[in-house]
C-alpha positions as CSV (number, residue, x, y, z in Angstrom):
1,X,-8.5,-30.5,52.2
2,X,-7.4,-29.5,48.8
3,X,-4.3,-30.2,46.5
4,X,-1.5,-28.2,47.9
5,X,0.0,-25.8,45.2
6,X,4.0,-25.6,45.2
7,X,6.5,-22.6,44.3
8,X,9.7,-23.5,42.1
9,X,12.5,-24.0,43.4
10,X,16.1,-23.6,42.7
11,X,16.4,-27.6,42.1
12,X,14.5,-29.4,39.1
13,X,11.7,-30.6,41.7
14,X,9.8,-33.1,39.7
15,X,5.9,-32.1,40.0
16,X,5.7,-36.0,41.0
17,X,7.4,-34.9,44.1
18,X,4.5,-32.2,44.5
19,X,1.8,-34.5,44.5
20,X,3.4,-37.0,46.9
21,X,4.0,-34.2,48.7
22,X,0.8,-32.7,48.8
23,X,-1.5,-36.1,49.1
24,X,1.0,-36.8,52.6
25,X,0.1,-33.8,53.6
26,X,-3.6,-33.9,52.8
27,X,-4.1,-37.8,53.7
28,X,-2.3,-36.9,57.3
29,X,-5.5,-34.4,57.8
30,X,-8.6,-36.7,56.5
31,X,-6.8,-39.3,58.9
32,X,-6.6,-37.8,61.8
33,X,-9.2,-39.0,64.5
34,X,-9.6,-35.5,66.0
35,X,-8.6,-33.3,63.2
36,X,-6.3,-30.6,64.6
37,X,-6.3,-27.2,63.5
38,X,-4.0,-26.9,60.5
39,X,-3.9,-23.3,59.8
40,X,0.1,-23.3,60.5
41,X,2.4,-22.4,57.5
42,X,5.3,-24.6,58.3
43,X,5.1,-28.0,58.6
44,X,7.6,-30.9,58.5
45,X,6.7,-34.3,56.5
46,X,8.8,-37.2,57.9
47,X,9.6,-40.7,55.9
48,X,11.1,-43.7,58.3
49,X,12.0,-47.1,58.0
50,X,11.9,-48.5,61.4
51,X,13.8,-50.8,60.9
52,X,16.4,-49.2,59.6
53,X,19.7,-49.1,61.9
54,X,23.1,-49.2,62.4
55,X,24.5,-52.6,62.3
56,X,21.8,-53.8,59.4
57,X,21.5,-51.0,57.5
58,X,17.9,-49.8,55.9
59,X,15.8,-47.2,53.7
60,X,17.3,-43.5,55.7
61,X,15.2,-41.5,57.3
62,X,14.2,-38.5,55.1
63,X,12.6,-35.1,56.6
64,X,11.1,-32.5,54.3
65,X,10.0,-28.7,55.3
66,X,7.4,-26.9,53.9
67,X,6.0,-23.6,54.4
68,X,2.7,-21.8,52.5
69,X,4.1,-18.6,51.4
70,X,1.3,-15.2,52.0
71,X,0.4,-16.0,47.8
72,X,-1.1,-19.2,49.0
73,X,1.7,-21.2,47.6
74,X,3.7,-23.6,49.5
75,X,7.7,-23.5,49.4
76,X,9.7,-26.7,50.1
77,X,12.0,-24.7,52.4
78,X,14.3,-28.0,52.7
79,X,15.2,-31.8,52.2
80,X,17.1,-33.6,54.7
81,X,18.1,-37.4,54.8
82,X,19.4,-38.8,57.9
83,X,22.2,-41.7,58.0
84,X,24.2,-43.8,60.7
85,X,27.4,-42.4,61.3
86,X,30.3,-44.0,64.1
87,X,31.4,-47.1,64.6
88,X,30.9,-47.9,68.0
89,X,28.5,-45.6,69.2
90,X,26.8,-44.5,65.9
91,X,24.4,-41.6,65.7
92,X,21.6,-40.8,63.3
93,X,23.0,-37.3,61.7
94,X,22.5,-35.0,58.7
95,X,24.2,-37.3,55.3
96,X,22.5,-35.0,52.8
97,X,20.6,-31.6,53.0
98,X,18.8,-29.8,50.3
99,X,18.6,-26.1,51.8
100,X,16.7,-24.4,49.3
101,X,15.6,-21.5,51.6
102,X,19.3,-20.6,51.7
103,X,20.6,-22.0,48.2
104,X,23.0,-24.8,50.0
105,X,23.7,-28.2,49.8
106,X,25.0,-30.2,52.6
107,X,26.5,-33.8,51.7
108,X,28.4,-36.0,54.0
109,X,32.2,-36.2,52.7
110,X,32.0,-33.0,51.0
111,X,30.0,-30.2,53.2
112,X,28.6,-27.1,51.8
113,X,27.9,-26.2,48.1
114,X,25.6,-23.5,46.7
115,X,22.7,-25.5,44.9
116,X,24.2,-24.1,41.7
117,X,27.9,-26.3,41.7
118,X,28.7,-28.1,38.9
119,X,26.4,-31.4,38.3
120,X,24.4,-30.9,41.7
121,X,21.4,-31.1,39.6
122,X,21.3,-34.2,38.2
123,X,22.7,-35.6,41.8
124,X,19.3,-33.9,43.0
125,X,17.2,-35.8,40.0
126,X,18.5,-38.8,41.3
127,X,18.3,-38.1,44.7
128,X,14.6,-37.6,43.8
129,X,14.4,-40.6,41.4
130,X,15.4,-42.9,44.3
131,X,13.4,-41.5,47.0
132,X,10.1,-41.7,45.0
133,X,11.0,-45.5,44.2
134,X,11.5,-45.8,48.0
135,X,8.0,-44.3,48.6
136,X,6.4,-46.3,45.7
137,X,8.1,-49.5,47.4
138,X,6.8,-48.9,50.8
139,X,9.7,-48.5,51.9
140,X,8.9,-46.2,54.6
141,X,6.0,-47.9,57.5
142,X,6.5,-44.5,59.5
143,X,5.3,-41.0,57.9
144,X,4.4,-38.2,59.8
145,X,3.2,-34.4,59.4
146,X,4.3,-32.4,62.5
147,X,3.0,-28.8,62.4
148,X,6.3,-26.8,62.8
């Protein structure tokens, strides 16, 4: 399988973030035992620590959409990263959600924003920065491509 070619988005989306994108995507496929058809246009790309929890904290679990567009192209449709959330029974929920298909932002402590508010960029750079560190550390033992 080929390089995957992305769409812009609304965010400064680093073409660094294409390529890890893309070669997760394309690696998942050559991997596979018993390749499975991948002619589906939305897939998820999932990033976990496993040992990431609660009590001890961790690298959170990040979850990215994308869908190939009828040009060929592929569209990051959104990025979520999951936290621990509750004291004494804590669930894994939504902390902060890039919803580019619908020009929102979700962050925990603040809710809804259009992807256009004041600074949200260079939050999003560094939002990027960090996870790309994370990736380059190893950070994350579990990925996964699930067709959609």
């Amino acid at each position: 399988m080929s390089e995957l070619s992305f769409s812009s988005a609304p965010l400064p989306v680093t073409p660094k973030l294409h390529t890890l994108l893309s070669t997760t995507f394309c690696q998942h496929f050559t991997q596979q035992s018993k390749p499975k058809d991948h002619s589906a246009d939305f897939y998820t790309l999932y990033f976990k620590d496993s040992s990431y929890n609660a009590e001890q904290g961790g690298f959170h679990p990040i979850e990215i959409a994308i869908k190939q567009q009828t040009s060929g192209e592929w569209k990051i449709m959104y990025i979520t990263e999951f936290a621990f959330f509750g004291s004494y029974y804590p669930e894994l929920e939504r902390d902060v959600d890039f919803d580019i298909e619908n020009d929102m932002v979700f962050m925990t402590g603040i809710g809804w924003q259009s992807l256009k508010s004041k600074g949200l960029s260079d939050f999003y750079t560094l939002w990027e920065n960090n996870f790309r560190s994370y990736i380059e550390m190893a950070a994350y033992d579990v990925i996964k491509v699930n067709q959609a």
